[in-house]
N, C-alpha and C positions, 0 to 999 in steps of 0.2 A: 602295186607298190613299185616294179620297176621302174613301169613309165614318170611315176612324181620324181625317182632319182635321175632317170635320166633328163627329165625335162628342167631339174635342179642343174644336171651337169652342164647341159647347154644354155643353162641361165650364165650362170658362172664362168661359163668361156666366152660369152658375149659383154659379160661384166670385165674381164680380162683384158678384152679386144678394148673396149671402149678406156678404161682405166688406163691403158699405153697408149692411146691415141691424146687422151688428156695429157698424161704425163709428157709426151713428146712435145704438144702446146707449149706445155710449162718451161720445161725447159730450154728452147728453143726460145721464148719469150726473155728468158733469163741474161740468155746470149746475146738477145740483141740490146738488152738496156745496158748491158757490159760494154759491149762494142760502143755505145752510142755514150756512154759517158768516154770512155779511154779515148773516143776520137775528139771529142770537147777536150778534155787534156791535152791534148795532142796538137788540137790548134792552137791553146794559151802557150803550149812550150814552145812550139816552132814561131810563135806571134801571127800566125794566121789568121787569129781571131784579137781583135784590140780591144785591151780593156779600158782602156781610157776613154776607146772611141763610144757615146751613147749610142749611135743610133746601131751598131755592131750587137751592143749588149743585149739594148731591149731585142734586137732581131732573136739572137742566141739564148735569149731566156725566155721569149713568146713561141720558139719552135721547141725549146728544151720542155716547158711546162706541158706541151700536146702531144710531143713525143714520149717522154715520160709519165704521164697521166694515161694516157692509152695503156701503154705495157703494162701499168700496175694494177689499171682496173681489169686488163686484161688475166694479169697473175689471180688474181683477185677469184676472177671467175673460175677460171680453168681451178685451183684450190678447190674453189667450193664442190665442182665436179667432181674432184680427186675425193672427195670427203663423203659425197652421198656415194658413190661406187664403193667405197669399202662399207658403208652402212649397211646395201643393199647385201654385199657378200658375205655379209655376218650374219646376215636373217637367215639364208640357203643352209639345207640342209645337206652337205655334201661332205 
């Protein structure tokens, strides 16, 4: 009976390890879709970036839509991770 708890406990500090390595993903992902919008702000304030100008725009919304679609499918995932690791932690008998 020991060996199942402790093979439970090293399940569960491996689940631990891995749930903060997600987590850090996440968050981390979180930062840079902040960063990456504030800087798109940041160019329309300072006029770095022209709204009038089309060919400006489409640039700025064909790299925003890949940039932003990454990161979210990205959150996307990491989430799901974050999701089955606590599922699997709930099963563990510890």
């Amino acid at each position: 009976m020991k060996e199942n708890k402790l093979s439970d406990k090293l399940k569960k500090n491996l689940l631990d390890m891995n749930y903060n390595k997600y987590l850090y993903y996440f968050n981390t992902s979180v930062i840079l879709l902040f960063t990456y919008v504030i800087g798109i702000l940041i160019g329309f304030i300072t006029k770095q970036i022209n709204y009038r100008s089309l060919n400006q725009m489409m640039a700025v919304a064909v790299v925003s839509i890949l940039v932003v679609g990454v990161i979210i499918l990205l959150l996307l995932n990491f989430l799901d991770h974050l999701r089955k690791i606590v599922i699997e932690m709930k099963k563990l008998k510890v």
